[in-house]
Every structure is written in structure tokens, then in C-alpha cells.
C-alpha positions as CSV (number, residue, x, y, z in Angstrom):
1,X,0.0,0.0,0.0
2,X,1.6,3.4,-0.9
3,X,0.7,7.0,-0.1
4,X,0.7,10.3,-1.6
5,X,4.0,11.0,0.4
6,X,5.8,8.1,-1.0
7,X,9.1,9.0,-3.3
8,X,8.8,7.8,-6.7
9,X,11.4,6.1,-8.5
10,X,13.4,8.7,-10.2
11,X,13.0,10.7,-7.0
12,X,14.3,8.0,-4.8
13,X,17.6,8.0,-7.3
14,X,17.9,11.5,-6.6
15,X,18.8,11.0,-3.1
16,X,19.7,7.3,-2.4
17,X,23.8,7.9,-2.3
18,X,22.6,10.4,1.0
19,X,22.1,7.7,3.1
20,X,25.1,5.6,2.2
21,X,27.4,5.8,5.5
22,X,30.3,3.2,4.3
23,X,30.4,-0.8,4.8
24,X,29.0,-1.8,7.7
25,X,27.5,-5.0,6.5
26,X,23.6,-5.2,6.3
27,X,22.7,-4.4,9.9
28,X,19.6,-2.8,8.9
29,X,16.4,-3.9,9.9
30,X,14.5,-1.4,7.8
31,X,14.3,-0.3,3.9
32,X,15.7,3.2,4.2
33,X,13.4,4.0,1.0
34,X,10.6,3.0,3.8
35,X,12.1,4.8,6.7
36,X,12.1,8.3,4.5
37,X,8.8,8.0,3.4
38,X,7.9,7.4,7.1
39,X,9.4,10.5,7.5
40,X,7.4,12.1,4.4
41,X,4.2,10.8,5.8
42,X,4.7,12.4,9.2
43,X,5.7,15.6,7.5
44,X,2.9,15.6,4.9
45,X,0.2,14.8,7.6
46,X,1.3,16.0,10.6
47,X,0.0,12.8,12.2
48,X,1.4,11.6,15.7
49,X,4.8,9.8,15.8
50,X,3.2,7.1,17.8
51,X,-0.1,7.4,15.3
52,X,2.0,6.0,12.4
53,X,0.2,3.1,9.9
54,X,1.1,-0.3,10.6
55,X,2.7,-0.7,6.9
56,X,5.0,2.0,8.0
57,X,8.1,0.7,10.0
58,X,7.3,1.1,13.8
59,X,7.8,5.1,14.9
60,X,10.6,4.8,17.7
61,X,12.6,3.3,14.5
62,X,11.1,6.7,12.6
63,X,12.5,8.6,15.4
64,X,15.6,7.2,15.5
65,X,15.9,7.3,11.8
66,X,15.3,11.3,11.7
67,X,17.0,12.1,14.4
68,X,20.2,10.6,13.3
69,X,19.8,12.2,10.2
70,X,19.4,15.2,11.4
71,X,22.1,15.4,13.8
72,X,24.7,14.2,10.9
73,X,22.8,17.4,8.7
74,X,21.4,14.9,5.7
75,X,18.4,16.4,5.7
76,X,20.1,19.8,5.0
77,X,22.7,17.8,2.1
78,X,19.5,16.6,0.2
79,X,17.9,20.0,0.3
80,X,21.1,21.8,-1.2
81,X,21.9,19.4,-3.4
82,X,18.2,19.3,-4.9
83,X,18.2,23.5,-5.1
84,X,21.7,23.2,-7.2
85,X,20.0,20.4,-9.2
86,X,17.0,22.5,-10.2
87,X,18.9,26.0,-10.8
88,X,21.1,23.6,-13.4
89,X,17.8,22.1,-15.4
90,X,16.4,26.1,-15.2
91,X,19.5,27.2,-17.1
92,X,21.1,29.0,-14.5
93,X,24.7,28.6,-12.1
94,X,24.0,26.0,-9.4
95,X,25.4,27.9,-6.9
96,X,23.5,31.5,-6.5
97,X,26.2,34.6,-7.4
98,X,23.8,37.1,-4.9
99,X,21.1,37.5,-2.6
100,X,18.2,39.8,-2.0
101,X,17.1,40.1,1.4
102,X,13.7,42.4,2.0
103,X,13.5,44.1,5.1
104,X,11.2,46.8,6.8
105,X,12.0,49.8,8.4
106,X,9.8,50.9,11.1
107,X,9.9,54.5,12.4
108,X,10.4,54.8,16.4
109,X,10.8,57.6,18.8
110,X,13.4,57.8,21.3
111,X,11.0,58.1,24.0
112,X,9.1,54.9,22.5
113,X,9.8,52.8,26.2
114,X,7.9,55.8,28.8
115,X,4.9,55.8,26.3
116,X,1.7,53.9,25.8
117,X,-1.1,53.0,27.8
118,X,-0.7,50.3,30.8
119,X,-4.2,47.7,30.6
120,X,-3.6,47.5,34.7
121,X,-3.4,51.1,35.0
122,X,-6.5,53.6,34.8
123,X,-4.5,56.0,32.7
124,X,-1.2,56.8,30.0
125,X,2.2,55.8,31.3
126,X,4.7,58.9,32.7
């Protein structure tokens, strides 16, 4: 049974190599493939760790899974690598030359802190 979360294929191959730590012999009890869409499913529907479907390996191994993951920055790796990998098939550089960052300016008094009106008091502050 498969969900709307699952990876595809081709986007399976995308990422695969990502969770390849060296030769440890097969100690795994889980699929990986299964443990990451686990980890899609939880994303995707913000369902309970413990709430899980059976099909789904159980969700301490989940846990455990993302956690580890996390901590060796994976998650992050995929995401990066993906970004580069659609700027290439857009026809640009993979790596972005500049940024833009929007910001707001927001015009204060000096005397901002001694103004404004207290809700426990029965009038304006000092």
C-alpha cells in the first residue's frame, strides 16, 4: 500500500547515495526507501509519531531514523543538493552569485519605552 508521500522512483535515485554511510554490513532492519517516506508521511500529515500506519516501520525506529539524520545534517545535504540540481535544469549557475534580502523599516521615537497606555493602570504611562 503506498501514499501520496511516498518517493517515486526517479526521485528515490535523486537521493539514495545520501544515506550511504560506508560498509557496515547489512545491519539494517529497515528499507531506508521506507524509513524516508515514514518520515514524508509524518511531514505531509502531521500525524502523531506514535499514530504511524502499521505498513510504515514502527515510529521509535522513525524517530531514530530522523533524528540521526538530522544530527549528521542529511536532511540539510539533500535540500542543497536538490536547489543546485533545479537552478542547473532552469539554465542558470548552481550555486546562486547574490542574494536579496527584504526588510522593513519601522519608524520609532526615542522616548518609545515611557509611552503607551498600561491595561492594569486607569490611565497613559509617565
Amino acid at each position: 500500500m503506498g501514499y501520496p508521500s511516498d518517493l517515486k522512483d526517479s526521485q528515490w535515485e535523486l537521493i539514495k547515495d545520501h544515506f550511504k554511510f560506508g560498509n557496515y554490513g547489512n545491519r539494517a532492519v529497515y528499507n531506508k526507501r521506507d524509513l524516508v517516506n515514514a518520515v514524508f508521511y509524518l511531514t505531509k500529515t502531521g500525524c502523531q509519531w506514535r499514530q504511524l500506519p502499521n505498513d510504515l516501520p514502527p515510529w521509535k525506529a522513525v524517530d531514530t531514523f530522523y533524528r540521526r539524520m538530522k544530527k549528521k545534517g542529511i536532511w540539510e545535504k539533500i535540500m542543497q543538493d536538490l536547489v543546485k540540481k533545479s537552478r542547473v535544469q532552469a539554465g542558470r549557475k548552481q550555486d546562486p552569485t547574490y542574494a536579496l534580502i527584504d526588510s522593513q523599516s519601522v519608524k520609532t521615537t526615542n522616548k518609545a519605552e515611557a509611552r503607551g497606555i498600561d491595561g492594569g493602570k486607569k490611565g497613559k504611562g509617565p
